[in-house]
C-alpha positions as a Python dict, from the first residue, in 0.01 Angstrom:
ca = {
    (1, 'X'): (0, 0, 0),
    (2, 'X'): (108, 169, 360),
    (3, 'X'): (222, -147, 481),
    (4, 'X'): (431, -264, 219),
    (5, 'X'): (562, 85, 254),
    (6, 'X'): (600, 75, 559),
    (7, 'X'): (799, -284, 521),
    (8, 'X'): (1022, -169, 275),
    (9, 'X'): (1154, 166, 517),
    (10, 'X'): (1208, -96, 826),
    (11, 'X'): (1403, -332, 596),
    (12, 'X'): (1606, -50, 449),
    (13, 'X'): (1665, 85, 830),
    (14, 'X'): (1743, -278, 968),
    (15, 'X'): (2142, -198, 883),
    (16, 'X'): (2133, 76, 1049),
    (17, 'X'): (1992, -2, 1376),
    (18, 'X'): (2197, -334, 1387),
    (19, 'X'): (2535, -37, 1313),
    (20, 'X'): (2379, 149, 1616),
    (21, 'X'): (2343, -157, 1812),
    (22, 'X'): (2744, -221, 1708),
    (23, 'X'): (2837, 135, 1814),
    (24, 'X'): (2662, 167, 2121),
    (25, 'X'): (2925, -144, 2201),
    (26, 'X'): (3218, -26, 2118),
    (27, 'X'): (3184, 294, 2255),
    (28, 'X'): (3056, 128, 2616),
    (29, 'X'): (3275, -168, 2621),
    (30, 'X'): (3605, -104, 2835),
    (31, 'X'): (3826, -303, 2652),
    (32, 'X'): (3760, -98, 2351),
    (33, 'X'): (4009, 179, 2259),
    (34, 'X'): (3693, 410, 2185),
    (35, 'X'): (3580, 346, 2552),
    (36, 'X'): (3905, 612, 2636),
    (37, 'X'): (3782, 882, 2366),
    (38, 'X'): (3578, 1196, 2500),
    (39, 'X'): (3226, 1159, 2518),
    (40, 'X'): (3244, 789, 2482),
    (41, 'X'): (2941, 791, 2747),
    (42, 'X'): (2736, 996, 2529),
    (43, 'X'): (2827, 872, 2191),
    (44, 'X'): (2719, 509, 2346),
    (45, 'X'): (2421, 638, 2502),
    (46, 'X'): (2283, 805, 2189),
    (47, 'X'): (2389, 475, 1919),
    (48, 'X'): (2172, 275, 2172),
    (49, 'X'): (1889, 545, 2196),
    (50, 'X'): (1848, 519, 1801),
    (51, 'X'): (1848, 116, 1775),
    (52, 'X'): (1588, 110, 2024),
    (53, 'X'): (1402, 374, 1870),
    (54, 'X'): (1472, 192, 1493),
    (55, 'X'): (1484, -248, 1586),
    (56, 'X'): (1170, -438, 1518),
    (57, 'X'): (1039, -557, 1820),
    (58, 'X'): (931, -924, 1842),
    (59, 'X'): (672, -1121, 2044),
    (60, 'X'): (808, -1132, 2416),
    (61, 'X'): (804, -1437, 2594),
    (62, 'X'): (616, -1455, 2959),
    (63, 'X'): (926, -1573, 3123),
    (64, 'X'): (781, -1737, 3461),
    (65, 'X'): (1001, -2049, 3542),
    (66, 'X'): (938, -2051, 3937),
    (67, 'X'): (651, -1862, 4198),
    (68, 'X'): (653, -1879, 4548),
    (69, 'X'): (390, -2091, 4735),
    (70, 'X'): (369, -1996, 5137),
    (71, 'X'): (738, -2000, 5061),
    (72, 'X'): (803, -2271, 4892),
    (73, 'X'): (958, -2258, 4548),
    (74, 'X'): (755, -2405, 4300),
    (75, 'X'): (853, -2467, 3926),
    (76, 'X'): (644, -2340, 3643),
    (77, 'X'): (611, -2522, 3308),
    (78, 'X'): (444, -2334, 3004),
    (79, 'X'): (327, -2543, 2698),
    (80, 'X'): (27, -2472, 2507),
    (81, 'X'): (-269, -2706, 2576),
    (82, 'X'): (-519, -2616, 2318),
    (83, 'X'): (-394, -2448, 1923),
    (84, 'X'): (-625, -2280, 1732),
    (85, 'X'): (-574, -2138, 1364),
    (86, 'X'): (-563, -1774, 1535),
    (87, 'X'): (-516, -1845, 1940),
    (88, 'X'): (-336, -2093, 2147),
    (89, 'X'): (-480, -2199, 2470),
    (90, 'X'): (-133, -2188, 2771),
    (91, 'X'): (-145, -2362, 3034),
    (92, 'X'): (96, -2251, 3334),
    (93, 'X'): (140, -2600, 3493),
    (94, 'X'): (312, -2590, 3830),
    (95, 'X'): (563, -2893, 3979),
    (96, 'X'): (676, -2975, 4387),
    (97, 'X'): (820, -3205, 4500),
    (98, 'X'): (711, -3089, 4846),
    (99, 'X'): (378, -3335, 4944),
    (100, 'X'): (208, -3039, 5112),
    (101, 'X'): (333, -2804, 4891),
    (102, 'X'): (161, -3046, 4585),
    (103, 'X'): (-165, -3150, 4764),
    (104, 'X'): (-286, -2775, 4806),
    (105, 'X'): (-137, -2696, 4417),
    (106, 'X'): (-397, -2984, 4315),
    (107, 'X'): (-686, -2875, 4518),
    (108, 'X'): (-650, -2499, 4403),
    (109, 'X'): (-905, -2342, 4160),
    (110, 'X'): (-891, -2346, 3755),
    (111, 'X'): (-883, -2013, 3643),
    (112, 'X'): (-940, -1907, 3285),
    (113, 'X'): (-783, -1547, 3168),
    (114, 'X'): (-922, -1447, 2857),
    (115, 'X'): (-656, -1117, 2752),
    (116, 'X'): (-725, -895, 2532),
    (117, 'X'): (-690, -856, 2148),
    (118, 'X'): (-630, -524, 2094),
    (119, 'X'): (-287, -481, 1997),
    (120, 'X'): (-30, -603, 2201),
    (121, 'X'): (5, -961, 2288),
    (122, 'X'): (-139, -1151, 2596),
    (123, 'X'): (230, -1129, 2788),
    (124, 'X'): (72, -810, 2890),
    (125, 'X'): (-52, -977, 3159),
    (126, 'X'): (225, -1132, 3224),
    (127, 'X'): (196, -967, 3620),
    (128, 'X'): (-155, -1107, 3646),
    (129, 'X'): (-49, -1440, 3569),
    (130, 'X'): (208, -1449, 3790),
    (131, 'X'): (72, -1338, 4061),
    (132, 'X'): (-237, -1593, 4022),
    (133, 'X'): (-64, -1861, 4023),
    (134, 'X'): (46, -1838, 4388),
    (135, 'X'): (-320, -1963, 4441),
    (136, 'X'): (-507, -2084, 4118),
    (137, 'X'): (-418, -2328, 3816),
    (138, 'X'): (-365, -2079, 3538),
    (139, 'X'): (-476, -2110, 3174),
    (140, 'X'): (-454, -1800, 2942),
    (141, 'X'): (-568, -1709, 2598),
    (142, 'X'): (-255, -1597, 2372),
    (143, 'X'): (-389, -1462, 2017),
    (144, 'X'): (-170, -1500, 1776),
    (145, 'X'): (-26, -1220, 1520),
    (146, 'X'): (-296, -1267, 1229),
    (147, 'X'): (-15, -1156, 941),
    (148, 'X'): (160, -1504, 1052),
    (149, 'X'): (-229, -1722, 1022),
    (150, 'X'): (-221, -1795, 633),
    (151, 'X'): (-548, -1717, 422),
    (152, 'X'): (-572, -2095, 439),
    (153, 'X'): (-687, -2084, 816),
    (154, 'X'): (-1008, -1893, 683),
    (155, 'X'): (-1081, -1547, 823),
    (156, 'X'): (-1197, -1437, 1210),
    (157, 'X'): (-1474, -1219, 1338),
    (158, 'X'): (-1637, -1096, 1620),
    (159, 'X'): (-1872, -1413, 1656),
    (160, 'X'): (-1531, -1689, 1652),
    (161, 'X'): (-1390, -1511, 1951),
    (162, 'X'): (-1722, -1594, 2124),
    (163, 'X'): (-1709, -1902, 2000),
    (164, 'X'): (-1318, -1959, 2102),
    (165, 'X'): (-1414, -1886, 2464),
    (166, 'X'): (-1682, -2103, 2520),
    (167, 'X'): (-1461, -2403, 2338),
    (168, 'X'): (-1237, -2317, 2610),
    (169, 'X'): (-1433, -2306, 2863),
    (170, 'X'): (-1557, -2625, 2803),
    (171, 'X'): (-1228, -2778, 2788),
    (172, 'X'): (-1156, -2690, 3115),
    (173, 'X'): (-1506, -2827, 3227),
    (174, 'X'): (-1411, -3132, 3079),
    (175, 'X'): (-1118, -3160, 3303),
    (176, 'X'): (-1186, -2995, 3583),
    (177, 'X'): (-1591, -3003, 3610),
    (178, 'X'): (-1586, -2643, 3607),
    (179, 'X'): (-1351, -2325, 3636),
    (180, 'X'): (-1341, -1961, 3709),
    (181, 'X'): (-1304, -1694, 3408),
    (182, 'X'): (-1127, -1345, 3430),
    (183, 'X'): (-1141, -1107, 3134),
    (184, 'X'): (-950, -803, 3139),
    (185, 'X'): (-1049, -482, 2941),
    (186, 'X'): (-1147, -596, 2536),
    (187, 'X'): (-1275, -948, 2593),
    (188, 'X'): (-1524, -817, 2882),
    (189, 'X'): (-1776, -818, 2581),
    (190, 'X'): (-1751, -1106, 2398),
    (191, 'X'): (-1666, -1297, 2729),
    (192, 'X'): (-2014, -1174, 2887),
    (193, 'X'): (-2171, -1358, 2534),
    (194, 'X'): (-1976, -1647, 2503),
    (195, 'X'): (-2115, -1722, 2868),
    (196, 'X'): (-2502, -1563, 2845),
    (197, 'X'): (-2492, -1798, 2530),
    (198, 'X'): (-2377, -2116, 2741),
    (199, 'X'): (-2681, -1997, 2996),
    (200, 'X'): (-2894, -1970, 2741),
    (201, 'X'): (-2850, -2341, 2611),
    (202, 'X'): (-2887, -2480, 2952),
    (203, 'X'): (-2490, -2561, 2966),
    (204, 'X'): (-2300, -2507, 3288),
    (205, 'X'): (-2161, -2195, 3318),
    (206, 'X'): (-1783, -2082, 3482),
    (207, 'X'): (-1849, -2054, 3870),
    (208, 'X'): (-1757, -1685, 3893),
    (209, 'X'): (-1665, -1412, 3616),
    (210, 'X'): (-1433, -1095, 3714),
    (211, 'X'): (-1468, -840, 3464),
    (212, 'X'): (-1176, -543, 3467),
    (213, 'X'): (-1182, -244, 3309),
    (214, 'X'): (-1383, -339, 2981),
    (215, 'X'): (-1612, -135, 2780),
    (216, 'X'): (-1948, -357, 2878),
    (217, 'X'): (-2108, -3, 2803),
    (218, 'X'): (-1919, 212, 2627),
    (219, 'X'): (-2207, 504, 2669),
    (220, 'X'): (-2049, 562, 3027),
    (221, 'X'): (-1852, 827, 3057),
    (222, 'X'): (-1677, 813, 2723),
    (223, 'X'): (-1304, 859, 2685),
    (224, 'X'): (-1092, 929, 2374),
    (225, 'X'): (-1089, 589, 2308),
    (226, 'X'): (-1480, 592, 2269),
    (227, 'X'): (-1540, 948, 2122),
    (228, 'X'): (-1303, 838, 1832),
    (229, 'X'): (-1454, 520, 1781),
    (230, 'X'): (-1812, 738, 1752),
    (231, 'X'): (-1691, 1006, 1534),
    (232, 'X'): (-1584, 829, 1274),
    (233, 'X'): (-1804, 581, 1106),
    (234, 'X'): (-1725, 186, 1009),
    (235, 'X'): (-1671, 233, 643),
    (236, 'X'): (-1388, 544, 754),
    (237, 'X'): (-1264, 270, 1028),
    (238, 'X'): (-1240, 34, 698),
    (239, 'X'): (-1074, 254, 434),
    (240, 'X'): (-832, 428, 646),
    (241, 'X'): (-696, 159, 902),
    (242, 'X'): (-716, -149, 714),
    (243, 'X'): (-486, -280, 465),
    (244, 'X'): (-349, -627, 338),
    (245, 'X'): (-57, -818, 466),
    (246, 'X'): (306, -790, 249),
    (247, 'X'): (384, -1131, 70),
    (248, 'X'): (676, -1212, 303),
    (249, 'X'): (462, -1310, 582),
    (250, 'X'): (326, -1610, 581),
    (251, 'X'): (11, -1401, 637),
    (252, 'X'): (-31, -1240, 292),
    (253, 'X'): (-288, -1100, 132),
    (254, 'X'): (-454, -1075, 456),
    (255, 'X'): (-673, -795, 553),
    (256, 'X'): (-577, -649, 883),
    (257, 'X'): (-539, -360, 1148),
    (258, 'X'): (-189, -351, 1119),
    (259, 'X'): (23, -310, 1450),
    (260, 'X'): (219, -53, 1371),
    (261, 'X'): (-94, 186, 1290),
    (262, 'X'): (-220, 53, 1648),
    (263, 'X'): (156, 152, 1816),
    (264, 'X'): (87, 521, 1651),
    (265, 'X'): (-228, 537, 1776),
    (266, 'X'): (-61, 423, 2118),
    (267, 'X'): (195, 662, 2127),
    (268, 'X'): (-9, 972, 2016),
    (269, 'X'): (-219, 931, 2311),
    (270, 'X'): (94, 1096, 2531),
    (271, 'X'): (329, 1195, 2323),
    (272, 'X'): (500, 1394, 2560),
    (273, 'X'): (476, 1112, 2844),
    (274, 'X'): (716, 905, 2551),
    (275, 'X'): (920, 1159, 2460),
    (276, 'X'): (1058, 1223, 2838),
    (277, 'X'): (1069, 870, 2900),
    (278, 'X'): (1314, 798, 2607),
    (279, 'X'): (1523, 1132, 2683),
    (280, 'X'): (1543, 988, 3046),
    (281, 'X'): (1687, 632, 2924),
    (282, 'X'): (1961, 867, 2747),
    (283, 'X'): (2051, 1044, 3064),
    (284, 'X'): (2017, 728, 3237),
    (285, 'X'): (2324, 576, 3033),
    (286, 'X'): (2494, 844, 3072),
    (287, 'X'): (2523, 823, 3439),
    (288, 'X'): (2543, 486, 3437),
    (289, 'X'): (2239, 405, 3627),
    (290, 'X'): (2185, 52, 3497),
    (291, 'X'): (1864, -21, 3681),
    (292, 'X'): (1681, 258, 3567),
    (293, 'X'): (1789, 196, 3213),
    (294, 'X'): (1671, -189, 3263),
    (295, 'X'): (1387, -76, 3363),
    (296, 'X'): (1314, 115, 3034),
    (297, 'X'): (1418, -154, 2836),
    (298, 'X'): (1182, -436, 3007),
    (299, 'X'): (856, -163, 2971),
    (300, 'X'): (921, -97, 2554),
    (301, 'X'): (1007, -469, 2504),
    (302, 'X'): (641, -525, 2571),
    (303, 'X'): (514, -174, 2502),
    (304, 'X'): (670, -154, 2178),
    (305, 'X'): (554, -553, 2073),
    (306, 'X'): (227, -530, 1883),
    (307, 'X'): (-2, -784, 1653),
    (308, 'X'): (-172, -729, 1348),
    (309, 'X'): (-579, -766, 1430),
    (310, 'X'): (-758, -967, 1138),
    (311, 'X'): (-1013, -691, 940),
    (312, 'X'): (-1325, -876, 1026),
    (313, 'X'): (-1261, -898, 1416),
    (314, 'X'): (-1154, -545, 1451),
    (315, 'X'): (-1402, -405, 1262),
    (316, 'X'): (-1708, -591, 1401),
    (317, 'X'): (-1544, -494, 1741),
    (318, 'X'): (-1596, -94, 1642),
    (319, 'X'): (-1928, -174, 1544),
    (320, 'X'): (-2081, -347, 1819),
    (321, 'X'): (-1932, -201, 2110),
    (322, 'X'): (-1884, 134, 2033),
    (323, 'X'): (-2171, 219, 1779),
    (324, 'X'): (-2407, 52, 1780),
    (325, 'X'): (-2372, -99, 2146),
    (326, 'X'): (-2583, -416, 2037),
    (327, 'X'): (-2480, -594, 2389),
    (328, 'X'): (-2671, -308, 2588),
    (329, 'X'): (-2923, -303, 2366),
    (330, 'X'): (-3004, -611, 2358),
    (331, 'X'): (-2953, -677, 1946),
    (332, 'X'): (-2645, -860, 1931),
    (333, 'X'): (-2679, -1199, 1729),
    (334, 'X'): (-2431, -1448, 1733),
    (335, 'X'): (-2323, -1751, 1477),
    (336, 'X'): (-2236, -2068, 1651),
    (337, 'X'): (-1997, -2274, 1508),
    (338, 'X'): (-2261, -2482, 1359),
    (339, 'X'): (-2429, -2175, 1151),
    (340, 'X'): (-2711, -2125, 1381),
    (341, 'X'): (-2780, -1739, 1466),
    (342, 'X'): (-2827, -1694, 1887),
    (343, 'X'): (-2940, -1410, 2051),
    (344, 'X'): (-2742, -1263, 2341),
    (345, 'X'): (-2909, -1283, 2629),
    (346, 'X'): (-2693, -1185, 3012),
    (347, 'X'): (-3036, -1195, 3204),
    (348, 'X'): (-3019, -1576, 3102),
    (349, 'X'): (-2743, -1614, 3322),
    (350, 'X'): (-2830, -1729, 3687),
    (351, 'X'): (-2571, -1957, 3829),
    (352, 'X'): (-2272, -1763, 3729),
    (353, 'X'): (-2146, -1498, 4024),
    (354, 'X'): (-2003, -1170, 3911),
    (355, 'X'): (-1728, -963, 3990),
    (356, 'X'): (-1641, -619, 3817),
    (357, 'X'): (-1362, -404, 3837),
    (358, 'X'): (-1280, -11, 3755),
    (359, 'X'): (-1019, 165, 3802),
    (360, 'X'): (-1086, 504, 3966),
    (361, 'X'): (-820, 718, 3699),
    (362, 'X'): (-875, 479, 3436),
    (363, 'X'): (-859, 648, 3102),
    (364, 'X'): (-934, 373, 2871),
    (365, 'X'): (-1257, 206, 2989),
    (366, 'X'): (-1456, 519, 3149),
    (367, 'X'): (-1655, 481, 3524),
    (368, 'X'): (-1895, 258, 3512),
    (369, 'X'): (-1851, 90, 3208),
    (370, 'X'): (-1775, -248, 3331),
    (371, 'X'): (-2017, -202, 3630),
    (372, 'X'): (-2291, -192, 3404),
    (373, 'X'): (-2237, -567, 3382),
    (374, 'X'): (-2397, -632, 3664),
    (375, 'X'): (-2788, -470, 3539),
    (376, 'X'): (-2754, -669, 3222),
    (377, 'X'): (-2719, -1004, 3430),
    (378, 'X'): (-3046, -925, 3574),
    (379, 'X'): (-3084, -1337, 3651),
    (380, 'X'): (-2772, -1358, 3881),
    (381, 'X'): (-2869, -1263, 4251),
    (382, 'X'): (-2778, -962, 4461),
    (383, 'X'): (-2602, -1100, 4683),
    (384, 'X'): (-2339, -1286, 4405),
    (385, 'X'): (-2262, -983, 4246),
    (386, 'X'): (-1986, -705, 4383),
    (387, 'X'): (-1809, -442, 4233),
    (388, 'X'): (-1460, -262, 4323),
    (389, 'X'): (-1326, 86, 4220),
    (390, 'X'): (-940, 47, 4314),
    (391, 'X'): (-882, 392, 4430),
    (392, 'X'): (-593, 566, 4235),
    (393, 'X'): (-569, 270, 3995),
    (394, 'X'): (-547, 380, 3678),
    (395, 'X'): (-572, 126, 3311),
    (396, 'X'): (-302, -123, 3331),
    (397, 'X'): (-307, -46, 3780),
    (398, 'X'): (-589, -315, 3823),
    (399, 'X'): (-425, -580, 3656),
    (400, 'X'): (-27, -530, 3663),
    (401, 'X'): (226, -360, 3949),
    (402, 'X'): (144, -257, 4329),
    (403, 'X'): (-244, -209, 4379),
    (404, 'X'): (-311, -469, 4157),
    (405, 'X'): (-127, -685, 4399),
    (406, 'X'): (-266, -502, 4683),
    (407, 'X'): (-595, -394, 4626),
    (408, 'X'): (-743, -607, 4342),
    (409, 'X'): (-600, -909, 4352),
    (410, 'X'): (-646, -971, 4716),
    (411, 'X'): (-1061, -940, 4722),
    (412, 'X'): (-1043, -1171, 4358),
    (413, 'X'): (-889, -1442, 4529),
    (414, 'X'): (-1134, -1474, 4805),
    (415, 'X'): (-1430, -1371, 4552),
    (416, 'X'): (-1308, -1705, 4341),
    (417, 'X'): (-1241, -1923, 4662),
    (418, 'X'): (-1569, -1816, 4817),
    (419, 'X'): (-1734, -1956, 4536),
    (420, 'X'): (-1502, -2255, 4464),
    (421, 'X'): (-1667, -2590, 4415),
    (422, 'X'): (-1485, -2958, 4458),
    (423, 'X'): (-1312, -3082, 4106),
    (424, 'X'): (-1339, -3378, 3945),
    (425, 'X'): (-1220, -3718, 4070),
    (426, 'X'): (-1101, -3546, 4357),
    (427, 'X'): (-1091, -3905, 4595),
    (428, 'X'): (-755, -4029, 4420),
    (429, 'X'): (-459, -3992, 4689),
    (430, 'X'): (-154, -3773, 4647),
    (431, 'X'): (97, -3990, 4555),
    (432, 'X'): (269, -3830, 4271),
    (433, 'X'): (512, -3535, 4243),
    (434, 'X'): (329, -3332, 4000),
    (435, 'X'): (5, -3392, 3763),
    (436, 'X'): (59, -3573, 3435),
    (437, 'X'): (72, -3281, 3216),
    (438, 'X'): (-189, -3276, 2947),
    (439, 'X'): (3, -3337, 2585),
    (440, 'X'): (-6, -2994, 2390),
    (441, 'X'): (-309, -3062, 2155),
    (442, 'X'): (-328, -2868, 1819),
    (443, 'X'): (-677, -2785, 1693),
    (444, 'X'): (-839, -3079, 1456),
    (445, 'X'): (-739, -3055, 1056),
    (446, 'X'): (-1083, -2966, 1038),
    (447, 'X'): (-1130, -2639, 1245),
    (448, 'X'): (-812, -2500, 984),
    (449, 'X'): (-1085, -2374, 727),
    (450, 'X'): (-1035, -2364, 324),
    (451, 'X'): (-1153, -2029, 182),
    (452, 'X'): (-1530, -2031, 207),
    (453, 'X'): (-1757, -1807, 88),
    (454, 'X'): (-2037, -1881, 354),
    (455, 'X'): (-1943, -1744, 704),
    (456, 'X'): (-2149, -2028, 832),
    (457, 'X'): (-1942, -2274, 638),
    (458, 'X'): (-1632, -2155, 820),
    (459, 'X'): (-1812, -2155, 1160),
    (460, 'X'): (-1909, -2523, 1120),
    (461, 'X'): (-1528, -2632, 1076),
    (462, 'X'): (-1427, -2499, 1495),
    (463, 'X'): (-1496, -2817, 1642),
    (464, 'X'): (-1460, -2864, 2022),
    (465, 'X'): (-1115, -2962, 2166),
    (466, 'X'): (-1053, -3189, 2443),
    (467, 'X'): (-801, -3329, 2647),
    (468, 'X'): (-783, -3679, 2815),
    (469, 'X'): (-870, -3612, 3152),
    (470, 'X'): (-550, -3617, 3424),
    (471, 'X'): (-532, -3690, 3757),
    (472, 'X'): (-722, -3429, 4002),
    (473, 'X'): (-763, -3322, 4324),
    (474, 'X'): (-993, -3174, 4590),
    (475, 'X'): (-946, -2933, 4844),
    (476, 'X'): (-950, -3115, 5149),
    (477, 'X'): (-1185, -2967, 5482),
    (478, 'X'): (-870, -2825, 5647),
    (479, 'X'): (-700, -2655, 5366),
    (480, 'X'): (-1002, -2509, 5222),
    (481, 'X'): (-1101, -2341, 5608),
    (482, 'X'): (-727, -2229, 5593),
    (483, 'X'): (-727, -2113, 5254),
    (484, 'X'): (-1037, -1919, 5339),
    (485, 'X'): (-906, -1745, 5649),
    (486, 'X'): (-606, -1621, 5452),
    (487, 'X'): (-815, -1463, 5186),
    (488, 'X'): (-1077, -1282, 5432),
    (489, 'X'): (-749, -1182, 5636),
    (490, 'X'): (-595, -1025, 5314),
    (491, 'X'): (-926, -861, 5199),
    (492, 'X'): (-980, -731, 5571),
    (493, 'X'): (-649, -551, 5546),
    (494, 'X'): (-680, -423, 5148),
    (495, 'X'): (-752, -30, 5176),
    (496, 'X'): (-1045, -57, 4928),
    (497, 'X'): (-1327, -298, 4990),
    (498, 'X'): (-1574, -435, 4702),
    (499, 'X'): (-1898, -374, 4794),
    (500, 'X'): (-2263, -601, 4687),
    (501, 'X'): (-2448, -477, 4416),
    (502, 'X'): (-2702, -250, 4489),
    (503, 'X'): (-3069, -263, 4339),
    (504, 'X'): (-3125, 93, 4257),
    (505, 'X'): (-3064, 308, 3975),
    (506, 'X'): (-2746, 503, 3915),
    (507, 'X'): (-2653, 797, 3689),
    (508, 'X'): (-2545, 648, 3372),
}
C-alpha cells in the first residue's frame, strides 16, 4: 500500500514541479520581462531548487562517445551484447581508424565489471568504465529496474545472480578464451561463488579477480550498514521494506525493495551533508556560478536515480551476507540453473589470481572486509594474491574521481596485464578498421520463465548465451614489453603500493 501511495503523491506533484521548472525560466531568461523584476535571481533560484527537489528522476545514460588512447581519440560504441529477463550484458566497443592505434585496442585485455545491485543503477560506475577503457575491452553488467521485468519473466534470487555471472563469464570465454573480472562493493559475494563454483566443476576460471570494497565478511569491523542489517531480523526486513509494484508499471504485482525506500535510507545516512549541498546549489544560482551549479546537477542526476530490487534477491542478500554469513562459514548452497544444489567452495579455486581493495575511510564496507577474500581462497598461491588500502579513499574514492585514477586504478592495470594471457585466434593480421561488432543478442524465449512454482523449474529455463565468435587479436612481443613498462612505471610512482598476501593471522 506505501507504494501506490507513494505513486499517487508524485503524480499529484508532477504539475507542480513541471510549474517550477516553467518559473525557474521565466524568471532566469533575459528576454523575459520578469528577468527585470526584483529578486528575479532568487525567485529563479528557489522555482528550480523545488523541481529538483520534486521531478522523478530517470535511469541516466553512461554517456562515453570517445576516450583517449596515448592520445589518440578513439570512438566508443555502447550496445548491449547479452539481454537477460532482469540484466543486460554492455559492451563498450571501441573504433580507430589509426592502424597502431587499432592493433594495441585488439590485443588489450577483456575485462568483465560486475556493478552492484543495490539501488542505484550500474552508470555508477560510469568513472570506472571510462577510465578502463584507455587499456582494456570493457563489458559491464547493467541490472535492470525489476518494477519494469513483468511477473512473466519469473522471479530472481540470490542463486540467479550467481548464475548470471558465470553465464557471462563464459560468454566472454567463448570469445575471447578467457577474461579478467572486477566486482565492486555488493557483487564481491556472489562474484567470489559464481567463480569458486566454476573451480569447483573443473571449468576455467577468469585470469584475475579485483574485489573493491565488498562485504566478503561482513563480521569485520561492522558499519551502520551491517549493525542494521543484524539488528533487525529477515521476517522485519520482509514486512517493513517490501511491498508490490503499482499496476502502471509494466512490473505489477511484483514484490520488491522499492527505490524510493532505498533513496531514504540513502539520504538519512547524512542528512545534514544533503541539506548543505542543496542550500549551496541555491546560493550557487544566485551568484551565477554556473559550474558549481552543473556540478550539483550531474551528482543528483545519478544520486537521486534508483531501481526497485526484486523481494527474493534482496532479501536472500540480508540473509546470507549479513546474518547468517554462509560464505565465511562455509554453508552457502547454491541452485544451478539446472536444479542441482552446489556447495560454495573459494579454497577450490587455484588458477584464479586475486586482487582486493579497501578503502582506508570507507564507511560502507568496514576494514578488512574484502581482504578476508584472500583466507577463503586458501587454493590460490601467495604470491598471486595482493591487497591495497588506498589511503584517504573513502566508498565511492576507489572506484570513481582522483585516487581512483591515481592510486587504484594504476596498480589494477598492471595486476590484470601481469597476468594477461594471449586471446583467441590471435594470428589473423590487422587489416580492418575496427572489430565486427557482435549483434546485440537477447536472451533465448526460453530463459523468460512462466510462473513456476518450483524454484528449480525456473533455474532450468537460464540457458547459456553465446555470440558468434569475431575477429581477435594478440598482443604482439613489443607492445606487450611496452605495455608492461608503462604499468610498472605508473605503479612505481602511485603513493600507495599493494602489497602480497601475507600467511599469518590478523585481528579480525
Amino acid at each position: 500500500m506505501l507504494y501506490h501511495i507513494y505513486e499517487t503523491q508524485r503524480s499529484l506533484m508532477e504539475p507542480f514541479t513541471d510549474f517550477a521548472q516553467a518559473a525557474a525560466k521565466l524568471f532566469s531568461n533575459p528576454l523575459s520581462p520578469f528577468s527585470e523584476t526584483p529578486f528575479a535571481q532568487r525567485m529563479s533560484a528557489g522555482y528550480e531548487l523545488l523541481y529538483r527537489l520534486g521531478k522523478d528522476y530517470e535511469k541516466p545514460t553512461f554517456d562515453i562517445h570517445t576516450v583517449d588512447v596515448d592520445g589518440v581519440g578513439v570512438a566508443v560504441h555502447e550496445h548491449v551484447e547479452v539481454d537477460k529477463p532482469f540484466c543486460e550484458l554492455r559492451r563498450f566497443k571501441r573504433f580507430s581508424d589509426d592502424t597502431a592505434t587499432l592493433a594495441k585496442l585488439k590485443a588489450q585485455p577483456v575485462v568483465l565489471i560486475v556493478a552492484p545491485l543495490s539501488g542505484h543503477y550500474a552508470t555508477l560506475l560510469r568513472d570506472t568504465v571510462r577510465t578502463m577503457l584507455k587499456d582494456h575491452k570493457v563489458y559491464i553488467t547493467d541490472w535492470k529496474n525489476a518494477r519494469l521485468v513483468p511477473l512473466a519473466d519469473g522471479e530472481f534470487h540470490l542463486d540467479d545472480y550467481v548464475n548470471y555471472v558465470q553465464e557471462f563469464i563464459r560468454h566472454l570465454q567463448g570469445l575471447y578464451g578467457n577474461c579478467h573480472v572486477i566486482s565492486v562493493c555488493q557483487p564481491t559475494v556472489p562474484v567470489l561463488a559464481a567463480v569458486s563454483l566454476m573451480a569447483s566443476r573443473g571449468e576455467t576460471t577468469p585470469l584475475t579477480m579485483t574485489m573493491m570494497g565488498g562485504p566478503i565478511d561482513a563480521r569485520k569491523s561492522p558499519t551502520a550498514v551491517n549493525n542494521l542489517a543484524t539488528n533487525r531480523s529477515y521476517e522485519w526486513f520482509e514486512n517493513n521494506v517490501i511491498y508490490r509494484v503499482p499496476e502502471n508499471f509494466p512490473g505489477a504485482g511484483r514484490r520488491v525493495y522499492p527505490g524510493f525506500l532505498q533513496y531514504t535510507g540513502f539520504v538519512a545516512m547524512n542528512p545534514d551533508r544533503h541539506a548543505s549541498s542543496h542550500y549551496d546549489y541555491f546560493k550557487d544560482l544566485i551568484k551565477g556560478d554556473d559550474a558549481s551549479a552543473e556540478a550539483h546537477r550531474k551528482f543528483y542526476d545519478e544520486y537521486n536515480a534508483v531501481l526497485d530490487m526484486d523481494a527474493d534477491y534482496y532479501l536472500e542478500t540480508i540473509q546470507t551476507v549479513f546474518q547468517d554469513y554462509k560464505l565465511v562459514n562455509g554453508t552457502w548452497d547454491v541452485r544451478s540453473p539446472d536444479g542441482k544444489i552446489e556447495r560454495v567452495r573459494p579454497q577450490d579455486i587455484k588458477t584464479t589470481a586475486l586482487f582486493t581493495v579497501e578503502g582506508e575511510l570507507d564507511d560502507i564496507s568496514g576494514s578488512g572486509q574484502t581482504e578476508a577474500a584472500h583466507d577463503l581462497c586458501s587454493g590460490i598461491v601467495r604470491k598471486e594474491q595482493r591487497h591495497l588500502e588506498a589511503k584517504g579513499a573513502g566508498h565511492y574514492g576507489i572506484f570513481s574521481g582522483r585516487r581512483w585514477r591515481e592510486i587504484v586504478y594504476p596498480q589494477v592495470r598492471a595486476f590484470i596485464l601481469e597476468h594477461e594471457k594471449p586471446q583467441k585466434n590471435a594470428a589473423t593480421p590487422v587489416t580492418e578498421t575496427f572489430e565486427d561488432p557482435a549483434p546485440p543478442r537477447k536472451a533465448p524465449s526460453s530463459t523468460k520463465s512462466a510462473p513456476v512454482k518450483s524454484r528449480a523449474k525456473a533455474a532450468t529455463a537460464a540457458a547459456v548465451a553465446t555470440s558468434p565468435v569475431a575477429t581477435r587479436w594478440v598482443r604482439t612481443a613489443s607492445t606487450a614489453a611496452a605495455e608492461t613498462d608503462a604499468a610498472e612505471a605508473a605503479v612505481a610512482a602511485t603513493p600507495v603500493t599493494a602489497r602480497p598476501r601475507r600467511t599469518a593471522a590478523r585481528k579480525g
